[in-house]
gemmi code that builds the backbone of each chain (N, CA, C; Angstrom):
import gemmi

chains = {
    "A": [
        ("UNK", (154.050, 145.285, 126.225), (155.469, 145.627, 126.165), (155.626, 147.132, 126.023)),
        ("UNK", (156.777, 147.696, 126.704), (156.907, 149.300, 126.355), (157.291, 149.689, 125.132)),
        ("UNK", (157.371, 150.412, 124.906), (157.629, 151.252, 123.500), (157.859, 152.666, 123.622)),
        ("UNK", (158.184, 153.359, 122.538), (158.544, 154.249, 122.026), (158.048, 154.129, 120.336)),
        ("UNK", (157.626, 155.821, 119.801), (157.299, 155.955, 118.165), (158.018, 156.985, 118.155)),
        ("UNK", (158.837, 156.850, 117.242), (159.442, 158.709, 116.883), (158.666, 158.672, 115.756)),
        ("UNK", (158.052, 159.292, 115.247), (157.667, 159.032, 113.397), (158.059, 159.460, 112.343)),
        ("UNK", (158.809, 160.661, 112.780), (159.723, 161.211, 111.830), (160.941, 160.667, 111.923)),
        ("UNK", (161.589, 160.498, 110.638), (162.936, 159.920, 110.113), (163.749, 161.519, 110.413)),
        ("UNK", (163.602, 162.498, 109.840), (164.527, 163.124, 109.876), (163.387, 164.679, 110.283)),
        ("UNK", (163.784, 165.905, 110.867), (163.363, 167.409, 110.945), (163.938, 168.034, 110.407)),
        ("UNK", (163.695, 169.194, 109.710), (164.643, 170.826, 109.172), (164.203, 171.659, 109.637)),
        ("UNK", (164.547, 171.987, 109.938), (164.149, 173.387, 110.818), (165.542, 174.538, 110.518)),
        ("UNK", (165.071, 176.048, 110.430), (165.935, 176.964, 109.947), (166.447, 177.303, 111.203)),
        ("UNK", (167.834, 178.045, 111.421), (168.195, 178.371, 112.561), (167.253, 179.442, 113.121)),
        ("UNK", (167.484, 179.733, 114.349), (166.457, 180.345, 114.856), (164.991, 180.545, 115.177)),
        ("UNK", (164.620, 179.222, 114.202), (162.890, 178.977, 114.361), (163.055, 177.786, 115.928)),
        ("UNK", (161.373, 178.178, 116.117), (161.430, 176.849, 116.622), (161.690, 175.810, 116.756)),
        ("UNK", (161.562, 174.003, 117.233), (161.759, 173.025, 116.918), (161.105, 172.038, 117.511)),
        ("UNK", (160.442, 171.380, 117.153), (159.965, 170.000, 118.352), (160.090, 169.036, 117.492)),
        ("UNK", (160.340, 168.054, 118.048), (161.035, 166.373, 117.741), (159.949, 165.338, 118.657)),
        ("UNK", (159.034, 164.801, 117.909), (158.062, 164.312, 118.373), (158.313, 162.907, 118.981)),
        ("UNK", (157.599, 162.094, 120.196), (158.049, 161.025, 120.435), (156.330, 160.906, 121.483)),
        ("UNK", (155.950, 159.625, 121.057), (154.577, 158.782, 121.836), (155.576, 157.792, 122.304)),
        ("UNK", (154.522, 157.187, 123.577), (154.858, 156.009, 124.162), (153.467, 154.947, 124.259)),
        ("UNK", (153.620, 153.824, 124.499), (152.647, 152.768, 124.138), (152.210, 153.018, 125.939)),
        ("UNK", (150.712, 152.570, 125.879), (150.082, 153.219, 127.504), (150.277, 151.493, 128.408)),
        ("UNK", (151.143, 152.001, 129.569), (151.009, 150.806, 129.811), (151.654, 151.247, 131.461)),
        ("UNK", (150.343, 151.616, 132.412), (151.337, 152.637, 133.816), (151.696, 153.891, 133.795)),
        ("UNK", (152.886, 154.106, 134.464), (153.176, 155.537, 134.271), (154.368, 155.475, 134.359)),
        ("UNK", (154.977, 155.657, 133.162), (156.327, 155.984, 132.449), (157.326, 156.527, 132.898)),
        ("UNK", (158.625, 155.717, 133.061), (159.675, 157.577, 133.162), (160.111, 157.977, 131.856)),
        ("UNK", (160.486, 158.948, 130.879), (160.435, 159.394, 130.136), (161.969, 159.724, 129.879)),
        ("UNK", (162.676, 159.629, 128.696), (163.606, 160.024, 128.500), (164.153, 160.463, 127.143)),
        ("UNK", (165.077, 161.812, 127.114), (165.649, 162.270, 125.549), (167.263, 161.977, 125.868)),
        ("UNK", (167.540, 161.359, 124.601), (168.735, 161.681, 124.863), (169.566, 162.170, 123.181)),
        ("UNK", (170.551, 162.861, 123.313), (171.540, 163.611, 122.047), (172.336, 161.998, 121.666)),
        ("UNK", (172.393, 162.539, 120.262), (173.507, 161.593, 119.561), (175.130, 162.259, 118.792)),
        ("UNK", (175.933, 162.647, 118.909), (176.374, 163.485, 117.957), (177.445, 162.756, 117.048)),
        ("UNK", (177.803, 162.935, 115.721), (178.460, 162.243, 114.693), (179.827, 161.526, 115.545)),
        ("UNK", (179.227, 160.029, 115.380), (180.782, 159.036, 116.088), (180.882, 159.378, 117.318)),
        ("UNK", (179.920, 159.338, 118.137), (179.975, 160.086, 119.519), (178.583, 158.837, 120.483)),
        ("UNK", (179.042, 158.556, 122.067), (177.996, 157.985, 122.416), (176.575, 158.627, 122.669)),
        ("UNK", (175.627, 158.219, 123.518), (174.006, 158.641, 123.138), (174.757, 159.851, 124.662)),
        ("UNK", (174.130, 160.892, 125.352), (174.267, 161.769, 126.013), (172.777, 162.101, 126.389)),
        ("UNK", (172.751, 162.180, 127.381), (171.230, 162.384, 128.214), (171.489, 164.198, 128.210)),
        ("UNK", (169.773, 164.468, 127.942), (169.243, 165.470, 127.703), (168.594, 166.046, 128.745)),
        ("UNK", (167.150, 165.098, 129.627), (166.501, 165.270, 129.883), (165.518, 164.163, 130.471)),
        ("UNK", (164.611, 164.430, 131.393), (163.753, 162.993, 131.769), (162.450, 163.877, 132.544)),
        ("UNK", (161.843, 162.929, 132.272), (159.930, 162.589, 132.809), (160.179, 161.825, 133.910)),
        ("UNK", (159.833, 161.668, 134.726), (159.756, 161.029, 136.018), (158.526, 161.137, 136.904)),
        ("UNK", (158.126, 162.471, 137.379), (156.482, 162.812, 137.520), (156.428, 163.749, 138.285)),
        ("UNK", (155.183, 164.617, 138.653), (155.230, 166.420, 138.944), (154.510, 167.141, 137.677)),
        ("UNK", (155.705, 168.128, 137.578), (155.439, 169.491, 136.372), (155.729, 168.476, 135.086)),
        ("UNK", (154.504, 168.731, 134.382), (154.716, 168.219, 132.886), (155.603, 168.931, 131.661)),
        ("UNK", (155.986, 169.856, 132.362), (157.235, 170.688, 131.705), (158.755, 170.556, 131.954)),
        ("UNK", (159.659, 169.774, 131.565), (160.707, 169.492, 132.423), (161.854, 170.153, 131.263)),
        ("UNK", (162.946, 170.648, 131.581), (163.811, 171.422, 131.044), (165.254, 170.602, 131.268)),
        ("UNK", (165.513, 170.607, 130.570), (166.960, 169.745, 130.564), (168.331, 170.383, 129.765)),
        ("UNK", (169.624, 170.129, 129.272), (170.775, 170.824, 128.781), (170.315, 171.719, 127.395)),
        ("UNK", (171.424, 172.109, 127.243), (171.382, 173.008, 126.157), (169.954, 173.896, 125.781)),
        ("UNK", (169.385, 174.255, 126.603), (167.924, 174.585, 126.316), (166.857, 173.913, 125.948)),
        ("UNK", (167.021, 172.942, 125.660), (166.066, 171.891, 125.577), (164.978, 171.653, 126.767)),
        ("UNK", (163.180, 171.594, 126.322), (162.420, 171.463, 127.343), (161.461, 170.031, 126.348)),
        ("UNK", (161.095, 169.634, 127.062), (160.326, 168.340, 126.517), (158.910, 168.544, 127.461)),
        ("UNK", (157.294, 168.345, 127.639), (156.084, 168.657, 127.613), (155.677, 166.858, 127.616)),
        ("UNK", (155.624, 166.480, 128.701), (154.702, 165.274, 129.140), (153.558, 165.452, 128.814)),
        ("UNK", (152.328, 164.505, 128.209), (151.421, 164.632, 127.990), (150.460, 163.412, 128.287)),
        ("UNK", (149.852, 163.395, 129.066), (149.484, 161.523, 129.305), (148.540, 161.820, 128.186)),
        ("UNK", (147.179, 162.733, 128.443), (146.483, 162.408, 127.472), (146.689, 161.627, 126.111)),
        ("UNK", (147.825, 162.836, 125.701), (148.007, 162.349, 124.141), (148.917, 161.211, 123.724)),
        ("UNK", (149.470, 160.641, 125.397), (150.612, 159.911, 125.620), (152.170, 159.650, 124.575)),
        ("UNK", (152.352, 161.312, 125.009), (153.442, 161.798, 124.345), (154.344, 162.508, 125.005)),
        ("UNK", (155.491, 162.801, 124.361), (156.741, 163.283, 125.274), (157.768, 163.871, 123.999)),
        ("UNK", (157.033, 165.127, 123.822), (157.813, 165.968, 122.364), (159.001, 167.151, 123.159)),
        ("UNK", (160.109, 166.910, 122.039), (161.187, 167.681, 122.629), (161.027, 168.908, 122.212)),
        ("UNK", (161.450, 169.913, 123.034), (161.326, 171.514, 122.142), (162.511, 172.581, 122.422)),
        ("UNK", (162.363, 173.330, 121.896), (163.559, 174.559, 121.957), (163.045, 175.350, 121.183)),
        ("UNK", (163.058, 176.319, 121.992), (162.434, 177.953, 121.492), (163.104, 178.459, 120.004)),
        ("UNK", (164.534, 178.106, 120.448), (165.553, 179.158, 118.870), (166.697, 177.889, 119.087)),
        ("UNK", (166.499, 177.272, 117.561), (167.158, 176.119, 117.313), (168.649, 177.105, 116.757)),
        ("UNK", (169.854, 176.267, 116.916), (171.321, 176.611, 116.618), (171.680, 175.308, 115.473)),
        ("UNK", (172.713, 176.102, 114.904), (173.401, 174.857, 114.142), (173.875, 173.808, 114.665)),
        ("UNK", (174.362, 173.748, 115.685), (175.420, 173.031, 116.458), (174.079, 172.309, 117.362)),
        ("UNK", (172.409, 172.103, 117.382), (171.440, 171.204, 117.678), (171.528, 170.005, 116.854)),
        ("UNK", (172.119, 170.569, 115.202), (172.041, 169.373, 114.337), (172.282, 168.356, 115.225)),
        ("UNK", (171.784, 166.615, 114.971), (172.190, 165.958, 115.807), (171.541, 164.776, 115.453)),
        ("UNK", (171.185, 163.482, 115.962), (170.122, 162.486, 116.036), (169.642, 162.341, 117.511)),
        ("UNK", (168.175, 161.877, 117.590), (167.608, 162.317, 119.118), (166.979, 161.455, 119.093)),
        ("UNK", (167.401, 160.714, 120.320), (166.306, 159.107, 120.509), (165.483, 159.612, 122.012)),
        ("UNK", (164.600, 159.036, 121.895), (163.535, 159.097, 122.788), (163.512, 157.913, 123.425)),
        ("UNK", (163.153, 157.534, 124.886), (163.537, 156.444, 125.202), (162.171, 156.417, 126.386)),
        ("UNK", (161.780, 154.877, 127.194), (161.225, 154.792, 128.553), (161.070, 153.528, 128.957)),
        ("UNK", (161.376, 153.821, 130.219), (161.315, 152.723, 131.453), (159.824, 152.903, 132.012)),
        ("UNK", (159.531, 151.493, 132.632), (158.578, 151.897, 133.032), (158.602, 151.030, 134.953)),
        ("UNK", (158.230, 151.687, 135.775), (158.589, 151.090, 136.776), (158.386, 150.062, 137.189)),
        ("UNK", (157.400, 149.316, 136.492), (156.871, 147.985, 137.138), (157.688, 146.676, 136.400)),
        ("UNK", (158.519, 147.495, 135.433), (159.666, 146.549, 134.673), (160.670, 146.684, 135.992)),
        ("UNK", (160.503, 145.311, 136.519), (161.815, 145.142, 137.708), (162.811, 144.543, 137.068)),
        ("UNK", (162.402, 143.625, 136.242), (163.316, 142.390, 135.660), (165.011, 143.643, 134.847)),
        ("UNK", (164.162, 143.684, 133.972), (165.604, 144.375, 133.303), (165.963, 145.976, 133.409)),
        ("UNK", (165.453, 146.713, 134.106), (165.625, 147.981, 134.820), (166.316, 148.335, 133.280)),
        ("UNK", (165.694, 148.349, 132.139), (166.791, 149.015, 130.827), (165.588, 149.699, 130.123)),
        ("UNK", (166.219, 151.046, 129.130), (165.713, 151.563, 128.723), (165.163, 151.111, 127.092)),
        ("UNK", (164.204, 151.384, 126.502), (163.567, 151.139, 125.429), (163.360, 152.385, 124.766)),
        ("UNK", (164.288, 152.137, 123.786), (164.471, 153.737, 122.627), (163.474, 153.408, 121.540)),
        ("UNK", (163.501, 154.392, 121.085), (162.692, 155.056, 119.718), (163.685, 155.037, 118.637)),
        ("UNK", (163.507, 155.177, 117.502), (164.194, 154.965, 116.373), (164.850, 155.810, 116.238)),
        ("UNK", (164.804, 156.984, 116.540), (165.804, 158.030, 116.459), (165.177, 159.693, 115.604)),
        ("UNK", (165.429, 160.195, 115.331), (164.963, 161.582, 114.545), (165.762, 162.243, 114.389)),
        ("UNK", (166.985, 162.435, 113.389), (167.892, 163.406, 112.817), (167.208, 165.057, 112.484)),
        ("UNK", (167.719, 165.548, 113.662), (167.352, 166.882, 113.136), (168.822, 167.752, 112.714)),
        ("UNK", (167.657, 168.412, 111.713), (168.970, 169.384, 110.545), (168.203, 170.867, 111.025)),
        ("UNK", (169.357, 171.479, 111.307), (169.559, 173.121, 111.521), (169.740, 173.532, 110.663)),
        ("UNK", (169.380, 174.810, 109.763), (169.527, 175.122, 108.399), (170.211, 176.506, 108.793)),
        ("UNK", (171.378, 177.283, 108.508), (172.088, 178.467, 108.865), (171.107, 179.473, 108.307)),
    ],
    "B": [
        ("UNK", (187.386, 162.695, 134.460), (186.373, 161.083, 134.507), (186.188, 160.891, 133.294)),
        ("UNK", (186.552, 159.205, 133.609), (186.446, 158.242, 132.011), (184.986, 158.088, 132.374)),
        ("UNK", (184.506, 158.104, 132.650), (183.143, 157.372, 132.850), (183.061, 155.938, 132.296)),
        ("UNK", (182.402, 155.946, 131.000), (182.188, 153.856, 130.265), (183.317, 154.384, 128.962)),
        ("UNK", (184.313, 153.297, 129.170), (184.893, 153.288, 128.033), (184.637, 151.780, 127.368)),
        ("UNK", (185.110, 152.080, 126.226), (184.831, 150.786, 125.027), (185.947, 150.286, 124.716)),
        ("UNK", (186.462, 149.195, 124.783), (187.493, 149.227, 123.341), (187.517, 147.669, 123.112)),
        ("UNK", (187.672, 147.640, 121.867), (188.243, 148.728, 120.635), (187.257, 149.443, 120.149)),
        ("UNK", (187.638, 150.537, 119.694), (187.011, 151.322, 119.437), (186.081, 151.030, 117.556)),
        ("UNK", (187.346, 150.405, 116.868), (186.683, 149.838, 115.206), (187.565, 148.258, 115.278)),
        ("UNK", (186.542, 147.401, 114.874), (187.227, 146.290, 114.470), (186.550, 145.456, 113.448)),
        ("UNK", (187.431, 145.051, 112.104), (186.600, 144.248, 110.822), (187.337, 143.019, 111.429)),
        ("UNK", (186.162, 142.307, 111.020), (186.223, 140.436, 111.118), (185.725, 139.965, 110.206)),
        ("UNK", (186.237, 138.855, 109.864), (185.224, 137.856, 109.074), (184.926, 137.138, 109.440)),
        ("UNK", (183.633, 136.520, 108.645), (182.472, 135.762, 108.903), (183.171, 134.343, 109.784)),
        ("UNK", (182.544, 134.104, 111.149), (183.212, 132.993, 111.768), (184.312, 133.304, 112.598)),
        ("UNK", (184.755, 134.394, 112.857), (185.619, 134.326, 113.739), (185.049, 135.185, 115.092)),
        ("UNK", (186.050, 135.348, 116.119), (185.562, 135.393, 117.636), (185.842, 136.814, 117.729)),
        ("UNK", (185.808, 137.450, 118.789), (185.999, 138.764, 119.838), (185.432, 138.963, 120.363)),
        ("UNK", (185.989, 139.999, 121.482), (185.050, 140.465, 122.604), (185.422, 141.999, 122.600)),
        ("UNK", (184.986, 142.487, 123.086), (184.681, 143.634, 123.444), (184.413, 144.019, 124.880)),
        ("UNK", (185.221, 145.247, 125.259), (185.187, 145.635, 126.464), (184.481, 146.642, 126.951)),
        ("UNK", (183.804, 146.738, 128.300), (183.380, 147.849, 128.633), (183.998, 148.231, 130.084)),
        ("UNK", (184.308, 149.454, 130.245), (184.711, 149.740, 131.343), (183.908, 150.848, 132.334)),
        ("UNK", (183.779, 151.050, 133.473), (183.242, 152.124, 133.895), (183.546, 152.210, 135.217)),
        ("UNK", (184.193, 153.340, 135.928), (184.728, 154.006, 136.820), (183.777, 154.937, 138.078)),
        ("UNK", (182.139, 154.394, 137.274), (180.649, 155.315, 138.724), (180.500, 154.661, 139.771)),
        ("UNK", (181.507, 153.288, 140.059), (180.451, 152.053, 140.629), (179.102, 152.019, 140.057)),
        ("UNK", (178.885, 152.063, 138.921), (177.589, 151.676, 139.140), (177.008, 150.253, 138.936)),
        ("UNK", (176.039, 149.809, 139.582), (175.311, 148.305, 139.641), (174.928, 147.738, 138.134)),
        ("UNK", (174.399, 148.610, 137.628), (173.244, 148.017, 135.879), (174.629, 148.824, 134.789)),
        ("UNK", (174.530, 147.283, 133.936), (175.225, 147.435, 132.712), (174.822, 147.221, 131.952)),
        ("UNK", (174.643, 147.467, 130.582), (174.434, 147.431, 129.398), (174.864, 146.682, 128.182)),
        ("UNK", (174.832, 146.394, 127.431), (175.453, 146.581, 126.150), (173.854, 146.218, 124.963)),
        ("UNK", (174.236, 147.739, 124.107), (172.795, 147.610, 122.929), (173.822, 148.103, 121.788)),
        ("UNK", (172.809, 147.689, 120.711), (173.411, 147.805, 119.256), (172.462, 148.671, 118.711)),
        ("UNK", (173.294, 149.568, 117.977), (172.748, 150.408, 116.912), (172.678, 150.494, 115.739)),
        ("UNK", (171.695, 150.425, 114.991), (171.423, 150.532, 113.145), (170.890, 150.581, 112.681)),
        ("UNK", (171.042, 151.707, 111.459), (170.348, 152.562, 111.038), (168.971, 151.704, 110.773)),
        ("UNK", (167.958, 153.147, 111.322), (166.258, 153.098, 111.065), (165.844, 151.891, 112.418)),
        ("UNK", (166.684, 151.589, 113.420), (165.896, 150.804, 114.561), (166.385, 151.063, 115.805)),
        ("UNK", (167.114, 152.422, 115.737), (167.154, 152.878, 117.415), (168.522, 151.593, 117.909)),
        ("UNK", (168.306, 151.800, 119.302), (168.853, 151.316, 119.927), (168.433, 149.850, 120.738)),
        ("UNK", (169.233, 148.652, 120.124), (168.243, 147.325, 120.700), (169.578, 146.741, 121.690)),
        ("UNK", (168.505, 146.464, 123.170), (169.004, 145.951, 124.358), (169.998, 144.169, 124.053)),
        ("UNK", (171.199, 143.754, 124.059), (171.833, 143.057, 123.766), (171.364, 142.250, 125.123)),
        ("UNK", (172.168, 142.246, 126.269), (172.367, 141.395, 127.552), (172.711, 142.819, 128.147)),
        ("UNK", (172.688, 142.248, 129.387), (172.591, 143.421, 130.362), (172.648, 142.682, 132.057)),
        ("UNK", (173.080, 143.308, 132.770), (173.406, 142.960, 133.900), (173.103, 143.752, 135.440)),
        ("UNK", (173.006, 143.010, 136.230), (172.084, 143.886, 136.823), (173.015, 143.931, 138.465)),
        ("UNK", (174.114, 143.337, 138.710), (175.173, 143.416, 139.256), (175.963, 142.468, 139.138)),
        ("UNK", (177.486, 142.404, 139.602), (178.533, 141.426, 139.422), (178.227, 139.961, 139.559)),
        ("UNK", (178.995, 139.318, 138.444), (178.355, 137.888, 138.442), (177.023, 137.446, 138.017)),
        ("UNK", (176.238, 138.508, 137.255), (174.894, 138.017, 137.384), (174.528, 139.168, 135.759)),
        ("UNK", (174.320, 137.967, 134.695), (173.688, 138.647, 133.470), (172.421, 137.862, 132.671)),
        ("UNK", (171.868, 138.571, 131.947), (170.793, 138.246, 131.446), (170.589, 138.393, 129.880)),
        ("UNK", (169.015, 138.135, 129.254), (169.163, 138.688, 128.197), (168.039, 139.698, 127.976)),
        ("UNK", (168.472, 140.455, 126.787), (167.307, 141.783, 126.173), (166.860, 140.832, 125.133)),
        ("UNK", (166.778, 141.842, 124.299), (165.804, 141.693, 123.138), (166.280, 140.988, 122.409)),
        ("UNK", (167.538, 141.088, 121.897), (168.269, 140.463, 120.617), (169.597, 139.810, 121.038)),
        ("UNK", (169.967, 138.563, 121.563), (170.821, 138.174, 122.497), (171.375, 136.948, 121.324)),
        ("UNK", (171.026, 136.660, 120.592), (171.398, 135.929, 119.813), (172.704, 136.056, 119.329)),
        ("UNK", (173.684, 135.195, 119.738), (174.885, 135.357, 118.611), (175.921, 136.341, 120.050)),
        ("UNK", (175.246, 136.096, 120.635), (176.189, 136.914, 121.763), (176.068, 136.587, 122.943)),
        ("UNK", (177.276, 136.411, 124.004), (177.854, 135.953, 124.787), (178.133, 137.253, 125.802)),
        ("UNK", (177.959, 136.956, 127.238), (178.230, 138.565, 128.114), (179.256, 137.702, 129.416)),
        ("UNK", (180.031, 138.356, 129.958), (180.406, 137.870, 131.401), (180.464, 139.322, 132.240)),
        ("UNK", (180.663, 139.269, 133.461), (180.489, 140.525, 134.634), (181.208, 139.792, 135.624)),
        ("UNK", (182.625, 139.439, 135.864), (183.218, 139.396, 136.712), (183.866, 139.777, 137.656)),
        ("UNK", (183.878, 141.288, 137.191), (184.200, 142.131, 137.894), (183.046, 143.431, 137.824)),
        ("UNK", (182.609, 143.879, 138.939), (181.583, 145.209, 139.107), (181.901, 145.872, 137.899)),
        ("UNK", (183.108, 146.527, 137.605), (183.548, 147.755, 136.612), (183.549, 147.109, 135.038)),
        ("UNK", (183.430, 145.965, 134.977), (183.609, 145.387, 133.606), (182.511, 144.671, 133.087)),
        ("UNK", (182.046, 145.070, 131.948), (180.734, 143.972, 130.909), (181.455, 143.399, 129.949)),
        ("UNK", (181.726, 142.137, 129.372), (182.387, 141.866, 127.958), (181.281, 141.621, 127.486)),
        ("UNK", (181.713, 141.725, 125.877), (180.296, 141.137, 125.088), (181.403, 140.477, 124.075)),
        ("UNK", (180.821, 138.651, 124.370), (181.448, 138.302, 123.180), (180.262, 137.572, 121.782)),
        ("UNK", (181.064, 137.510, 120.959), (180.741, 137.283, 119.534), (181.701, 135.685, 119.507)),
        ("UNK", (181.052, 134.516, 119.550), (181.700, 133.317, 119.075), (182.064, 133.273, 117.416)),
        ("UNK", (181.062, 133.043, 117.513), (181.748, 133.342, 115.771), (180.735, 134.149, 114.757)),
        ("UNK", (180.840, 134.977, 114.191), (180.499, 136.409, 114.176), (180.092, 135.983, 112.804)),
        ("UNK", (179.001, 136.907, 112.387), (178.170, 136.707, 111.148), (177.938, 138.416, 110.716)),
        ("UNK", (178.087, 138.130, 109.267), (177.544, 139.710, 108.688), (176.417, 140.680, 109.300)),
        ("UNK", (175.365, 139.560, 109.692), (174.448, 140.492, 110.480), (174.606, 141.238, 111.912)),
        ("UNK", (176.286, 140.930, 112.207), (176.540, 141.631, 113.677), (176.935, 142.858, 113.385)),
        ("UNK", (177.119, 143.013, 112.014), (177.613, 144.478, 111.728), (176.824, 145.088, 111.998)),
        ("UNK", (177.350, 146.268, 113.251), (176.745, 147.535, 113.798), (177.744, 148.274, 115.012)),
        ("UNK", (176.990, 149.322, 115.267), (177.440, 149.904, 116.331), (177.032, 149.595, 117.763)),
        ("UNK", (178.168, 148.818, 118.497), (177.824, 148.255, 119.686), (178.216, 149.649, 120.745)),
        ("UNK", (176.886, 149.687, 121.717), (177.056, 151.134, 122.761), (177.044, 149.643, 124.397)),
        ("UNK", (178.290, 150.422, 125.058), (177.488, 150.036, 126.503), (176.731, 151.087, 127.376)),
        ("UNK", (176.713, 150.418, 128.222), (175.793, 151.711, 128.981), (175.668, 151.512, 130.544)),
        ("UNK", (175.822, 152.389, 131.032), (175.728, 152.091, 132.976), (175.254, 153.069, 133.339)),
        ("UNK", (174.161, 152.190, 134.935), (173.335, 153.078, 135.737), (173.097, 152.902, 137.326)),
        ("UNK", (173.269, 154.035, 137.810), (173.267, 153.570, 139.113), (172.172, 152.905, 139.593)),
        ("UNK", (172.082, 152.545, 140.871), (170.639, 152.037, 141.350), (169.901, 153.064, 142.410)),
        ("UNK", (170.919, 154.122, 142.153), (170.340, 154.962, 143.951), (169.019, 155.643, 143.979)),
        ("UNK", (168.371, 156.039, 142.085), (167.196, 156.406, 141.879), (166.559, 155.768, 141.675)),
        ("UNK", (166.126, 154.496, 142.460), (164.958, 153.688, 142.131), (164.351, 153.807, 140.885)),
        ("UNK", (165.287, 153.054, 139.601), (165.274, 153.492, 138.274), (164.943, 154.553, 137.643)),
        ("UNK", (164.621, 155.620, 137.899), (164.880, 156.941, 137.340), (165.601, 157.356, 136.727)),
        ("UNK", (167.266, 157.193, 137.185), (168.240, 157.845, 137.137), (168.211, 157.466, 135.539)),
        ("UNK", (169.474, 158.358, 134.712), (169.751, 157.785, 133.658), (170.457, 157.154, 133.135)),
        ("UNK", (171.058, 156.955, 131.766), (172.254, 155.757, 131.602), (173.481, 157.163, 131.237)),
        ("UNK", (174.477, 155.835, 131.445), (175.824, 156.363, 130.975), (176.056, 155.719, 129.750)),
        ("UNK", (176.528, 156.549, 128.447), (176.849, 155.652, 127.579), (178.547, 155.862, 126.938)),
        ("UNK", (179.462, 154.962, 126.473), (179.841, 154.824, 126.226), (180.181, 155.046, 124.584)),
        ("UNK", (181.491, 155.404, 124.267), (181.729, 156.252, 122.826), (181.277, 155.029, 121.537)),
        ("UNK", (181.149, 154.068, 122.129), (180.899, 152.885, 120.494), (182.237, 152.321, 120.245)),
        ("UNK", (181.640, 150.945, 119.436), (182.556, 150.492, 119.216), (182.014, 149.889, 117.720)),
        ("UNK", (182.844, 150.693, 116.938), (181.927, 150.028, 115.108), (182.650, 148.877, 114.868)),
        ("UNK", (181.836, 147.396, 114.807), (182.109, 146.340, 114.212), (181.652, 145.921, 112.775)),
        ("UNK", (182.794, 145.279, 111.634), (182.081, 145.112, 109.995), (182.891, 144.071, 110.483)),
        ("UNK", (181.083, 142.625, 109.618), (182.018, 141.555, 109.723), (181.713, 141.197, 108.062)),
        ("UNK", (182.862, 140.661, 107.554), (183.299, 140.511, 106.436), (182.217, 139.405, 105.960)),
    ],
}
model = gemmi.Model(1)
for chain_id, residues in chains.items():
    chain = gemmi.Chain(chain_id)
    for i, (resn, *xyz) in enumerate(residues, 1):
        res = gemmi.Residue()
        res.name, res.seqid = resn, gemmi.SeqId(i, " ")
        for name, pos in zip(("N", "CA", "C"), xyz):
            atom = gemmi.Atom()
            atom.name, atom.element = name, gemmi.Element(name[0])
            atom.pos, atom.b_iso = gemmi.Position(*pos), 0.0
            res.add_atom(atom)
        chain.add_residue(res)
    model.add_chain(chain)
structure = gemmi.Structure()
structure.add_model(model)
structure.setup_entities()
């Protein structure tokens, strides 16, 4: 079955530092990959996606996420985190040989906190 | 563009009684959704549909009821509704033109507390 691990419950990160928001997937084929934003009372909002090519894929707000089969991972990043990143961030994947329900399979989520 | 709307947007029930819930969406698109959200387990696949007239189930289908009678519309109903439905119900729609790639559309929520 597919999957998703976020393992962190929540990130802090100070404004302006770095940030990555970690997310594995269970090995099973080759994945499409997906981030998506949550924001307070607001629906989920796509970020970004893995699909296949450059293992570097760049998506809104500055956000770049780093495919990794080896480590079979798919961590989100941003160079200089803002307040307004605060947010919750689910990680999600399809995998193509799922014909039946063509739906995505999220990760638990990872609240990241921007610190001013 | 509305893209997927929900409504209602909040509704309390008590234990045993009915509703449905609407989803709307204005992409044409083919694949519909509806997953529930709460806290510490992400997002879990309810029923889902994969074009008009034609639905299925996800993961956690229990206690819930779907129709697709029309392309633009998913209902999700609740026969008679139990404390454990309390959550945040998301729909969600996707086209088919990226040979599943593409991504979802989601919809603003709809917070259900059942009494």
């Amino acid at each position: 079955a597919q999957s998703v691990a976020q393992p962190e419950d929540q990130v802090n990160v100070a404004e302006g530092n770095p940030l990555t928001v970690k997310c594995t997937y269970s090995v099973s084929g080759n994945p499409y990959l997906f981030w998506y934003v949550q924001y307070p009372n607001r629906g989920l909002q796509f970020l970004l996606k893995y699909i296949t090519g450059d293992n570097l894929v760049k998506g809104s707000y500055g956000f770049e996420a780093e495919f990794n089969k080896s480590q079979t991972s798919f961590h989100l990043k941003k160079p200089s985190a803002l307040v307004s990143d605060s947010a919750l961030y689910f990680c999600a994947v399809r995998y193509p040989l799922d014909t039946g329900r063509r739906a995505l399979t999220f990760g638990s989520g990872t609240r990241l906190q921007v610190q001013p | 563009n509305a893209g997927v709307t929900q409504t209602p947007k909040f509704r309390v029930l008590k234990t045993g009684q009915s509703m449905t819930l609407l989803c709307a969406q204005d992409m044409n698109h083919e694949y519909m959704y509806w997953y529930r959200q709460d806290p510490g387990m992400g997002l879990r696949l309810i029923h889902y549909s994969v074009g008009e007239g034609t639905t299925a189930k996800g993961e956690v289908p229990d206690g819930y009821n779907v129709s697709r009678l029309k392309k633009q519309n998913f209902l999700l109903g609740l026969e008679s509704a139990a404390p454990s439905q309390t959550s945040v119900y998301f729909c969600a729609s996707r086209s088919n033109r990226d040979r599943d790639t593409g991504e979802l559309f989601f919809g603003e929520g709809s917070r259900l507390t059942v009494l």
